[in-house]
C-alpha positions as YAML, in Angstrom:
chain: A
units: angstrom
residues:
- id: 1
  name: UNK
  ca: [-100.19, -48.76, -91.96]
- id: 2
  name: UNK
  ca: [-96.71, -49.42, -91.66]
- id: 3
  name: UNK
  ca: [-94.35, -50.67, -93.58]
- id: 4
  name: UNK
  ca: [-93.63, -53.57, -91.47]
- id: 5
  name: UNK
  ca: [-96.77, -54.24, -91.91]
- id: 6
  name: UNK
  ca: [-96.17, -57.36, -94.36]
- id: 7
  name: UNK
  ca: [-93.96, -59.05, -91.43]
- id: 8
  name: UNK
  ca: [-95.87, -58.38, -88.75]
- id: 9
  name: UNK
  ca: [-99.77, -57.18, -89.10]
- id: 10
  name: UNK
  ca: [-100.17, -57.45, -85.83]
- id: 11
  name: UNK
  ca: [-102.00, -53.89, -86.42]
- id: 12
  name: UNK
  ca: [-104.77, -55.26, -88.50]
- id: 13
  name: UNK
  ca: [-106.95, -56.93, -86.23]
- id: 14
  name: UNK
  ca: [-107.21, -54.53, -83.75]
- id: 15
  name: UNK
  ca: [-108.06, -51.89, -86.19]
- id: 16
  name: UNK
  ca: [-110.68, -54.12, -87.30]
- id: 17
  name: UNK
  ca: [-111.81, -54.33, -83.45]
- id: 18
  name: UNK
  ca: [-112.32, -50.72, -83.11]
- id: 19
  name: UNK
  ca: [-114.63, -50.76, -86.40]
- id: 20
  name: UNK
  ca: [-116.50, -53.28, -84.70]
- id: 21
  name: UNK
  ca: [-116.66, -51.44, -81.54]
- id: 22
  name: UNK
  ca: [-117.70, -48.15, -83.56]
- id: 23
  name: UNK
  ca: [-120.73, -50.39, -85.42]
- id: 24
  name: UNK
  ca: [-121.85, -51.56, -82.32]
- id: 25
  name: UNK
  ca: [-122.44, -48.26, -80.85]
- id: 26
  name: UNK
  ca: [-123.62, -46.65, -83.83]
- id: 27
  name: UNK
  ca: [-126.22, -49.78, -83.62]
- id: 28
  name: UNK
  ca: [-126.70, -48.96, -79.86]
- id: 29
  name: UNK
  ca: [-127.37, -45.41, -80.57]
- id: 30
  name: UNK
  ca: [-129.80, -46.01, -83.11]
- id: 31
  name: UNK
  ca: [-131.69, -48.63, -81.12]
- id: 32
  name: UNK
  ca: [-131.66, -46.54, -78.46]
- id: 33
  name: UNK
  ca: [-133.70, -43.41, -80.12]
- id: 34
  name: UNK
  ca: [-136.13, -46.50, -80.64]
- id: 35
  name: UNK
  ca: [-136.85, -47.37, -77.41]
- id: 36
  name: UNK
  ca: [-137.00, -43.68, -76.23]
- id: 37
  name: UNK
  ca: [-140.55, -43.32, -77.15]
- id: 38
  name: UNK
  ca: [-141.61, -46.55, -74.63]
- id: 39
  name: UNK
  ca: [-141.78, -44.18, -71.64]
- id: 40
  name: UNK
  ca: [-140.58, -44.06, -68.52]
- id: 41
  name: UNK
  ca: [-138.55, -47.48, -69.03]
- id: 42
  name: UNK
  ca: [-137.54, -46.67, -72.03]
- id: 43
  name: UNK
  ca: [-136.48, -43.69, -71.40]
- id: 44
  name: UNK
  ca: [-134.07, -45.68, -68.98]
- id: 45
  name: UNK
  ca: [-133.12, -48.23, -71.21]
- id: 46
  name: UNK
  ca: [-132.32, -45.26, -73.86]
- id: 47
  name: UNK
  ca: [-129.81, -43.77, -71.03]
- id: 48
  name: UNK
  ca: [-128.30, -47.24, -70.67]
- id: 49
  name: UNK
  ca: [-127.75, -47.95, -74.30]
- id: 50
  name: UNK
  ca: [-126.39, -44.66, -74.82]
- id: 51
  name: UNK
  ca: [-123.69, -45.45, -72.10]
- id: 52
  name: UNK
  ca: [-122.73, -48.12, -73.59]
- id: 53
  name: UNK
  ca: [-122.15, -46.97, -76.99]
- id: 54
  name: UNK
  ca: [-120.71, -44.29, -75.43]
- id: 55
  name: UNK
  ca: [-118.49, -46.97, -73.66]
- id: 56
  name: UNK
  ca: [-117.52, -48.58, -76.80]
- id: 57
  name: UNK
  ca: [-116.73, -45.87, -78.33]
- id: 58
  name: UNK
  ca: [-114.29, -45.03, -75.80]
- id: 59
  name: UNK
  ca: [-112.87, -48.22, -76.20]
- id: 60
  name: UNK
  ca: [-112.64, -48.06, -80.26]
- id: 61
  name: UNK
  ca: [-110.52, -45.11, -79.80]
- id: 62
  name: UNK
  ca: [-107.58, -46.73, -77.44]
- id: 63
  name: UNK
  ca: [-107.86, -49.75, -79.52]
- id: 64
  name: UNK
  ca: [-107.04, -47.29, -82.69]
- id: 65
  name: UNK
  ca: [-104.27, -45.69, -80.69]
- id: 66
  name: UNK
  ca: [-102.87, -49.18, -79.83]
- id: 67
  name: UNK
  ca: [-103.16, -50.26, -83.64]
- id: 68
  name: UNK
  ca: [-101.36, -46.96, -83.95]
- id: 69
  name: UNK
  ca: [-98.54, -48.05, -81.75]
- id: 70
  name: UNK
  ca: [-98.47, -51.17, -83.53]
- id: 71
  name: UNK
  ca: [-98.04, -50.13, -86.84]
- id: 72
  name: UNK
  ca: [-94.88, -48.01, -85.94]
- id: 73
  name: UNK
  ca: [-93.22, -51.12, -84.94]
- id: 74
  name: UNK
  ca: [-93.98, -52.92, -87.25]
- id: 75
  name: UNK
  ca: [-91.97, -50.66, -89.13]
- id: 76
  name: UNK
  ca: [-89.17, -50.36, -87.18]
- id: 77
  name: UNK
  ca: [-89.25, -54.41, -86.59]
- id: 78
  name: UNK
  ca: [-89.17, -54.33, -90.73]
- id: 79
  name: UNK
  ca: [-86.55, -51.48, -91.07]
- id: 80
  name: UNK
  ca: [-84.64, -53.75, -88.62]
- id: 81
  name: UNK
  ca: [-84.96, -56.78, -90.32]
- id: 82
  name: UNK
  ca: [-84.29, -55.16, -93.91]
- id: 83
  name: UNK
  ca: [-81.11, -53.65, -92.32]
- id: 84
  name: UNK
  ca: [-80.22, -57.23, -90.84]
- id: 85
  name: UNK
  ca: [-80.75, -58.31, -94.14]
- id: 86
  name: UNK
  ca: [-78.40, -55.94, -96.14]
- id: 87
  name: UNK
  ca: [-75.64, -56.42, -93.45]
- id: 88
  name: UNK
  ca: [-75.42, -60.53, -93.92]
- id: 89
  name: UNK
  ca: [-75.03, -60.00, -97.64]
- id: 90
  name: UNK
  ca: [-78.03, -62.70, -97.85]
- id: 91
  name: UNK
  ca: [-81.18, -61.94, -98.65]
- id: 92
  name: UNK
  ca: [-83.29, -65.14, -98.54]
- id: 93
  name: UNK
  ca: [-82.16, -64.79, -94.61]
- id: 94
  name: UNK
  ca: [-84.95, -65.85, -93.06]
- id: 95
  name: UNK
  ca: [-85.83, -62.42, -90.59]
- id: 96
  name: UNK
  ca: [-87.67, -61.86, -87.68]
- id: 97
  name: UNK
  ca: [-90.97, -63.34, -89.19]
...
């Protein structure tokens, strides 16, 4: 993570979102090779389940490449804010927290 990251860890929860979304599908998946052996329907429901891990998966991988984004500005908002900082001579400053 950043190192704005103390300021701002805006970053954080939607990291933790895409692990979520990454356990869900991995429970998907594994429910799925379950319900495989129940036929003709489950054979169905297998395809569905698949699609949506598949799904979430997808969608754990733009939330990582948001948190991503996040974290570098994070550290550009704390760069900034360390700069504003050392410019006004006062440190207690309150920043842009």
């Amino acid at each position: 993570m950043g190192a704005g990251a103390e300021h701002a860890p805006w970053s954080r929860p939607v990291r933790a979102q895409a692990a979520s979304l990454r356990e869900q599908a991995a429970r998907l998946r594994s429910s799925a090779e379950e319900v495989a052996s129940l036929g003709a329907e489950g054979a169905a429901l297998r395809k569905r389940m698949i699609a949506h891990a598949d799904r979430a998966e997808t969608a754990a991988r733009s939330l990582e490449r948001a948190a991503e984004s996040l974290a570098h500005h994070e550290a550009v908002l704390a760069a900034l804010d360390r700069r504003l900082n050392e410019d006004s001579g006062d440190p207690g400053r309150p920043g842009w927290r």
